[in-house]
C-alpha positions as CSV (number, residue, x, y, z in Angstrom):
1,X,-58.1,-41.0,33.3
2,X,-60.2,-41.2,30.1
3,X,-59.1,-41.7,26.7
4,X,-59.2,-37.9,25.9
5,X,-57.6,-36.7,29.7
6,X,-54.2,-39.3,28.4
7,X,-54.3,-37.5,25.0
8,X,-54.3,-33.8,26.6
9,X,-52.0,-34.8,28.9
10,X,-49.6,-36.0,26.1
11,X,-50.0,-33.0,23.9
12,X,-47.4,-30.4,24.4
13,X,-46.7,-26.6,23.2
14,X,-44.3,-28.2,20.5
15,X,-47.3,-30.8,19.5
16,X,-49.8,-28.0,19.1
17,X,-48.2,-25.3,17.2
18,X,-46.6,-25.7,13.9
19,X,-42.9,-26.1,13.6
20,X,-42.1,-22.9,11.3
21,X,-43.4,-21.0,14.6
22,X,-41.9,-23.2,17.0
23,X,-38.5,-22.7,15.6
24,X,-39.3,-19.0,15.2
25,X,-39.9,-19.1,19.2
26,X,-36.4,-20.6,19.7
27,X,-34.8,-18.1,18.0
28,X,-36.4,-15.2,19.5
29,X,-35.5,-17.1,23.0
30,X,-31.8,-17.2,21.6
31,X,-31.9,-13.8,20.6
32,X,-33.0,-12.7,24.1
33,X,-30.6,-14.4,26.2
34,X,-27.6,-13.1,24.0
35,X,-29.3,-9.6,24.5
36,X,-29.3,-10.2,28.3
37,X,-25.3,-12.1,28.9
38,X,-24.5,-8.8,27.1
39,X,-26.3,-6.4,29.4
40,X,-24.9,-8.3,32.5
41,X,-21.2,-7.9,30.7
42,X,-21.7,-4.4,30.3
43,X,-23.4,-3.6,33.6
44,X,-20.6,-5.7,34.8
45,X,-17.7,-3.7,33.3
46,X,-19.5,-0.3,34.3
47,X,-19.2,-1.6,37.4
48,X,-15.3,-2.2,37.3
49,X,-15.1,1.3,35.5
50,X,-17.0,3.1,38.4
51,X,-14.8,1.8,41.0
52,X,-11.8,2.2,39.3
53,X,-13.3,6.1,39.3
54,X,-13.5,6.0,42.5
55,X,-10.3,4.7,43.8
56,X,-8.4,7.1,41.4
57,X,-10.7,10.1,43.3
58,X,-9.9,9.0,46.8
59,X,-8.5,11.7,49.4
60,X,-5.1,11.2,50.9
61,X,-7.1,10.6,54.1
62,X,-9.2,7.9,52.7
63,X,-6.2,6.2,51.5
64,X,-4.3,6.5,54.7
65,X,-7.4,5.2,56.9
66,X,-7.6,2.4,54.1
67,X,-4.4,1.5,54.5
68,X,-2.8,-2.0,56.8
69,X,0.4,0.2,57.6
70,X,0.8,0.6,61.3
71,X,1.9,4.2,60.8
72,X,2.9,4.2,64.8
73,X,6.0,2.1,63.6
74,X,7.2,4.8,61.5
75,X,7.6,7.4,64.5
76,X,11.0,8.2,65.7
């Protein structure tokens, strides 16, 4: 490699832009995965929310097709 390839080569994003703008890109990258751990904690409790719904809307049948009970037993 020539002298100017191994100086390239050494030179990062954080080498070629200043800090005040570095740091600003740190924080926006912060900022962003805060906004998306809340979007999966919210998408994660609409989730829990919808299927509480939908248990609490079942049908007898669904419930009784659902169910382990061997209803057979029960039969005089």
């Amino acid at each position: 490699m020539s002298k100017k390839n191994k100086q390239e080569a050494g030179l990062t994003l954080k080498n070629s832009i200043s800090g005040d703008l570095f740091e600003q890109l740190k924080e926006k990258k912060a900022e962003l995965e805060k906004v998306e751990s809340v979007k999966k904690e919210e998408d994660r409790l609409r989730k829990i929310e919808e299927k509480r719904q939908r248990e609490k809307n079942k049908s007898f049948e669904e419930l009784l097709n659902e169910s382990n009970m061997n209803w057979k037993n029960f039969k005089d």
